[in-house]
ROZAKOL-567041 format. One record per residue (C-alpha): residue in one letter; y, z, x; residue number from 1. Coordinates in Angstrom, 1 decimal, padded with zeros to 4 digits, m for minus. Each point is the difference from the previous one (the first is absolute). Layout:
<sites>
  kolvex      py      pz      px  vopa
       A       Y       Z       X   NUM
...
</sites>
This chain:
<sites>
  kolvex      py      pz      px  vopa
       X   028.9  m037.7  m017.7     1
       X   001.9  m002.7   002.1     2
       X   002.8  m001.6  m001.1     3
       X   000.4  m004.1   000.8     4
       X   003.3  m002.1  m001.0     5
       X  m001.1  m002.9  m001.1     6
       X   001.1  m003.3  m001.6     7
       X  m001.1  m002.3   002.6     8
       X  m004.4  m001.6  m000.1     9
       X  m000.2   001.2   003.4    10
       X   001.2   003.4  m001.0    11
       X  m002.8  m000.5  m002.7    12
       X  m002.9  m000.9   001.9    13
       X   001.2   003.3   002.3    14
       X   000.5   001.9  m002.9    15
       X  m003.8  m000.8  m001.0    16
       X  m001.3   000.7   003.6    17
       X   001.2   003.3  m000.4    18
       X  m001.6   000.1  m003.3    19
       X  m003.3  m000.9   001.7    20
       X   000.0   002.4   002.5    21
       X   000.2   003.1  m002.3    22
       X   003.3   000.9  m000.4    23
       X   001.9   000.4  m003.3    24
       X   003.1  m001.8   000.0    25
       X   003.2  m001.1  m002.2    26
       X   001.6  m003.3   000.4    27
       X   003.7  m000.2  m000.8    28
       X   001.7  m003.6  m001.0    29
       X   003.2  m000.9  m001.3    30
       X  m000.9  m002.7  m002.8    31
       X  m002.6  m000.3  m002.4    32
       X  m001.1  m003.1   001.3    33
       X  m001.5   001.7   003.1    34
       X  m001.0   002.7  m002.2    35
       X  m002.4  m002.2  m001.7    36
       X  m001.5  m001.0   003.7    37
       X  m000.6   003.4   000.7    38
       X  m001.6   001.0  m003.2    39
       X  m002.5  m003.2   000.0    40
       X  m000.9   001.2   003.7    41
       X  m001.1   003.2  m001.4    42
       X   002.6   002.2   002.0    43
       X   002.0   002.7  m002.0    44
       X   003.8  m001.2  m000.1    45
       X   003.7   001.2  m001.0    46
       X   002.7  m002.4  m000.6    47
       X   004.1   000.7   000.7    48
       X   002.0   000.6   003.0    49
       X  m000.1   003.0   001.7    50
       X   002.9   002.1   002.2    51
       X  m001.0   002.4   002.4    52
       X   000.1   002.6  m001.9    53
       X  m002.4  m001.7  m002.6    54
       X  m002.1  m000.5   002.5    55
       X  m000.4   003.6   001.4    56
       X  m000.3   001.2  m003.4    57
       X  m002.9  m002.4  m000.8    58
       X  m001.3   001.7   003.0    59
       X  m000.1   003.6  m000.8    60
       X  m001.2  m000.9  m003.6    61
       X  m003.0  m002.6   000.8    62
       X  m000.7   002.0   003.2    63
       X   000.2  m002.9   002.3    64
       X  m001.5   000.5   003.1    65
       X   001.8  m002.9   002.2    66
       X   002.5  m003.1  m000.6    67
       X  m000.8  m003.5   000.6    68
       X   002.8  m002.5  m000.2    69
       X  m001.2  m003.5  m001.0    70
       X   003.2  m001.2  m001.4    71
       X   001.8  m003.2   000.4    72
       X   001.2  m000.5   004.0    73
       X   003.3  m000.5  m001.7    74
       X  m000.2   003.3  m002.9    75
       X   002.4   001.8   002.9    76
       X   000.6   002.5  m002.7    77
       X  m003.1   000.7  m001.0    78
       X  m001.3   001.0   003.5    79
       X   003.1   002.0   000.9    80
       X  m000.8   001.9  m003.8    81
       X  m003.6   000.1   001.1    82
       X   000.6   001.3   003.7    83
       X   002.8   002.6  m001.2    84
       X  m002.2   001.4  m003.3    85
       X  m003.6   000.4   002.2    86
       X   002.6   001.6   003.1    87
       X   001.4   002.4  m003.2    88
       X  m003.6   000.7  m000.9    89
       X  m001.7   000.5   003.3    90
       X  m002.4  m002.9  m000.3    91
       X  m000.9  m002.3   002.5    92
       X   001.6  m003.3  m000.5    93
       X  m002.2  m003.4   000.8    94
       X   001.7  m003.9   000.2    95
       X  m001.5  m003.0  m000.8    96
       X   001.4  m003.1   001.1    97
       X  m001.2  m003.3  m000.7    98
       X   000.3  m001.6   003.8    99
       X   003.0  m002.1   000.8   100
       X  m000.3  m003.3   000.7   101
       X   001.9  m001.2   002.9   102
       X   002.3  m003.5  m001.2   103
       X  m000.9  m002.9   001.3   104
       X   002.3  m001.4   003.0   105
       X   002.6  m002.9  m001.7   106
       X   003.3  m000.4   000.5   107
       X   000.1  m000.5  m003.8   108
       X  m000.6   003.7  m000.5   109
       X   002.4   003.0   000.1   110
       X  m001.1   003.5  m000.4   111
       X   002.8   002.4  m001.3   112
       X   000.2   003.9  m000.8   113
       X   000.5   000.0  m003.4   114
       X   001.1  m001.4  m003.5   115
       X   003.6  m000.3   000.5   116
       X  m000.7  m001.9   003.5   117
       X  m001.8  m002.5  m001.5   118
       X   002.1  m000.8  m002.7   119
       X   003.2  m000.5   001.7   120
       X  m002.3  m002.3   002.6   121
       X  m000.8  m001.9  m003.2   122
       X   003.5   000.0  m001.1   123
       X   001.0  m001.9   003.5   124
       X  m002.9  m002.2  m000.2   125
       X   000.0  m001.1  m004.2   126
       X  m001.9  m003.0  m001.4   127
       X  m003.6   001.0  m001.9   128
       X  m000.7   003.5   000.5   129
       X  m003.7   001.3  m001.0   130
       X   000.4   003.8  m000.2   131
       X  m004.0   002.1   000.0   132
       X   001.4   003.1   000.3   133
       X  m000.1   001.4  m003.6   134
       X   001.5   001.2  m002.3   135
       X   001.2   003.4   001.5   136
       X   003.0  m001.4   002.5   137
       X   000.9  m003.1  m002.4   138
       X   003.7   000.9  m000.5   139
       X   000.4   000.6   003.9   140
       X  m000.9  m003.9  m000.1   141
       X   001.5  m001.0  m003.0   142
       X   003.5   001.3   000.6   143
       X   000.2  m002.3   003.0   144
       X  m001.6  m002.9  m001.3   145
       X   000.3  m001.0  m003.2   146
       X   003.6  m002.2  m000.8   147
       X  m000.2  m000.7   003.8   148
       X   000.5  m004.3   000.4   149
       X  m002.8  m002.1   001.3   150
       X  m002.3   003.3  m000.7   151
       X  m003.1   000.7  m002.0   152
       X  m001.3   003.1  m000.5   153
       X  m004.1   000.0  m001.0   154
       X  m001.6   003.3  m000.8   155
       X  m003.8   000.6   000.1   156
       X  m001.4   003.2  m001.3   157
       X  m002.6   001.7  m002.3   158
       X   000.0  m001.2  m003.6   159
       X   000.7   003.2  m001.5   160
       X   002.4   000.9  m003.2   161
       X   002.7   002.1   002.4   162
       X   000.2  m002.8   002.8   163
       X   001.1  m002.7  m002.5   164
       X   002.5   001.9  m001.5   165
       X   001.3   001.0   003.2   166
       X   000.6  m003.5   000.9   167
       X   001.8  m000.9  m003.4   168
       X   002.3   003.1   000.7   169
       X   000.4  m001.4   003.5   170
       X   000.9  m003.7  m001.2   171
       X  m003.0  m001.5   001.4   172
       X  m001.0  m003.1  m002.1   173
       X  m003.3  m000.4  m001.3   174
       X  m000.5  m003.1   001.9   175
       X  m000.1   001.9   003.1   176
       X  m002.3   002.9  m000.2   177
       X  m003.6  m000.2   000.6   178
       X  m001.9   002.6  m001.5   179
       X  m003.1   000.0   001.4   180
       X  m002.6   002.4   001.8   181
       X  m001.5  m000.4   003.2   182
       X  m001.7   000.1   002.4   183
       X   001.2  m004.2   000.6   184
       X  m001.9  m001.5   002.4   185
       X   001.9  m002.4   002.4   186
       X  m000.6  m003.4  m002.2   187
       X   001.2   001.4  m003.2   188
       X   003.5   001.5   002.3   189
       X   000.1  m003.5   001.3   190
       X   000.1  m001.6  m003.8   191
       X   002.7   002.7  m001.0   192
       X   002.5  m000.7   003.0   193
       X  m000.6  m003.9  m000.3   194
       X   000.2   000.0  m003.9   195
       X   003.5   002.1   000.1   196
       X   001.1  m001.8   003.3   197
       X   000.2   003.6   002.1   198
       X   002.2  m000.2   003.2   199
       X  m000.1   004.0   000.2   200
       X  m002.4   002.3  m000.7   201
       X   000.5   003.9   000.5   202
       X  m002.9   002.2   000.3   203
       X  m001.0   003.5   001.1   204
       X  m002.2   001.0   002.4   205
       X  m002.6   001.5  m002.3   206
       X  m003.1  m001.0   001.9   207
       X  m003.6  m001.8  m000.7   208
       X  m000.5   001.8  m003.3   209
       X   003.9  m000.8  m001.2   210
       X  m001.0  m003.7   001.1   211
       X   002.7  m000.2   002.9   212
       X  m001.6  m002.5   002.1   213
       X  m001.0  m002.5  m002.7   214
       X   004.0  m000.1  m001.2   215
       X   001.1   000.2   003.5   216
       X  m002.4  m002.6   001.0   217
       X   000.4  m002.5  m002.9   218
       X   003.5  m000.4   000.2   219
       X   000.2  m000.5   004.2   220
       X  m002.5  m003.0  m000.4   221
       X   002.5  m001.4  m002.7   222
       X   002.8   000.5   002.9   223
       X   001.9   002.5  m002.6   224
       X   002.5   002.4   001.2   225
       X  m001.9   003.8   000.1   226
       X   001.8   002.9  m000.1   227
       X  m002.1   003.6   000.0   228
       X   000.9   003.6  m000.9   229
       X  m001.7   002.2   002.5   230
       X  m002.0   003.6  m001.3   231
       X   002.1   003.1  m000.2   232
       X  m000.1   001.7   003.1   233
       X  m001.2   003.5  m001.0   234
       X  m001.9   002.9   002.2   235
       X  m002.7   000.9  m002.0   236
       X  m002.0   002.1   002.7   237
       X  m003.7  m000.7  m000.8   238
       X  m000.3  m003.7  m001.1   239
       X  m003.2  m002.1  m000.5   240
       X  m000.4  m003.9  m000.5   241
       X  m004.0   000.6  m000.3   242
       X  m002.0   001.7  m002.6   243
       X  m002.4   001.4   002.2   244
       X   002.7   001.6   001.7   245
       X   001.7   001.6  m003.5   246
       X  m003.4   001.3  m001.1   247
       X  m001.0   001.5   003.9   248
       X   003.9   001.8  m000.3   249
       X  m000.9   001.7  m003.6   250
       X  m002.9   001.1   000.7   251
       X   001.6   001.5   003.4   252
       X   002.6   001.4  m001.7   253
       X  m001.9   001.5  m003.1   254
       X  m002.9   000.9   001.6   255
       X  m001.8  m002.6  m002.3   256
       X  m000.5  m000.4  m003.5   257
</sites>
C-alpha cells in the first residue's frame, strides 16, 4: 500500500500512475470537492486533515509501504505532518513538487516571503487590490486592508459554502468576491483586472498547474503592480518534479509492487 496526499489534478494524474503501475494506494484530501475527483478517477480516497500522528497510524493500520507527498507547494503543514508521521513509522518519505516557475523580469513585480509581507506592501501601496490567494490567509489581508482610504480590497477564490461565509465574517462585500474556479487562462485574468480596474494583484508562486504564469503574465501586460509570495522553504530530502522520477524512487524503495 502507498499512501499519496492529494488534493491537487497533478497529484491525481500521479496518484493514477501509481495506480497503473500495480501498486495499491490511498489518496488523502481535505475537502469533498477533491474527494469527488478522486473517486471519478477510479483511485481509492479518504477525506480530513491529518497530524503526524494520524498519519503514522494510517500507516501501521493500512500497511503502507512508502509516502508520497503531492500536496499543495503551499500545505507547509501537511508535509511537515507527512515527513514527521512516515520518519515515526519508518517509511520512506517521497516529494512531489509541481516545478517552479521562475517570475518574469519587471520592475512592476515584487516577490516577498510570505503573507504578512505582502499585505503590509499592499497597505503602503493601496488603490484596487485583486487578492488570488484563497481563502486560507484572508484575515492576514483583511485586517490591513479593509477601512484603509483610497483602497479596495478584491477577493478571488473557490465558490464553495465555507469561503463565502468567511468573507461575510471578514466584512468583505459581495461586490468584491469572485467566486470562481480555475484554471483562467490569460484573456479571462485580463477581463477580471480591467472590469474591476486592478492596480495590484497578489499571487503565490504555485506554479504551471496553480496557473502562476497566466496571472503573473496577464496583469504585467496591463502594466499592473505584481506582488508574489514565494514557496515555503522546506528540506524535504527526496523531492521529485517528474513522475517518472516518483514511480522509478517507489519502486527503488519498495522493491516494486
Amino acid at each position: 500500500m502507498i499512501l499519496v496526499l492529494a488534493g491537487t489534478s497533478d497529484a491525481r494524474e500521479l496518484a493514477l500512475l501509481i495506480q497503473q503501475a500495480g501498486y495499491d494506494l490511498l489518496t488523502t484530501v481535505v475537502t469533498d470537492n477533491a474527494a469527488k475527483s478522486m473517486e471519478e478517477a477510479g483511485v481509492p480516497v479518504q477525506v480530513g486533515r491529518l497530524t503526524a500522528a494520524d498519519i503514522e497510524a494510517l500507516i501501521a493500520d493500512k500497511g503502507v509501504r512508502a509516502v508520497v507527498d503531492a500536496s499543495h507547494p503551499f500545505a507547509e503543514e501537511a508535509s511537515k505532518n507527512a515527513m514527521a508521521g512516515a520518519k515515526a513509522a519508518g517509511v520512506p518519505y517521497i516529494r512531489y513538487e509541481r516545478e517552479s516557475l521562475a517570475a518574469p523580469g519587471s520592475e512592476k513585480l515584487i516577490v516577498v516571503d510570505d503573507y504578512v509581507q505582502a499585505a503590509e506592501l499592499a497597505a503602503d501601496k493601496r488603490g484596487v487590490i485583486m487578492l488570488t490567494t484563497g481563502s486560507k490567509t484572508l484575515k492576514t489581508f483583511t485586517d490591513r486592508l479593509l477601512g484603509l482610504p483610497d483602497t479596495t480590497l478584491v477577493a478571488r477564490m473557490l465558490p464553495r459554502i465555507d469561503n463565502m461565509q468567511k468573507c461575510e465574517e471578514l466584512g468583505l462585500e459581495q461586490k468584491n468576491i469572485v467566486a470562481m474556479q480555475g484554471p483562467f487562462s490569460k484573456e479571462l485574468n485580463k477581463a477580471l483586472y480591467a472590469h474591476y480596474g486592478v492596480t495590484l494583484m497578489i499571487t503565490k508562486e504555485s506554479g504551471k498547474v496553480g496557473a502562476f504564469d497566466e496571472k503573473v503574465e496577464a496583469a504585467l501586460e496591463m502594466g499592473i503592480e505584481t506582488i508574489v509570495i514565494g514557496r515555503p522553504q522546506i528540506d524535504y530530502g527526496t523531492k521529485f518534479s517528474d513522475y517518472g522520477q516518483v514511480l522509478s524512487q517507489l519502486n527503488q524503495v519498495t522493491g516494486g509492487n
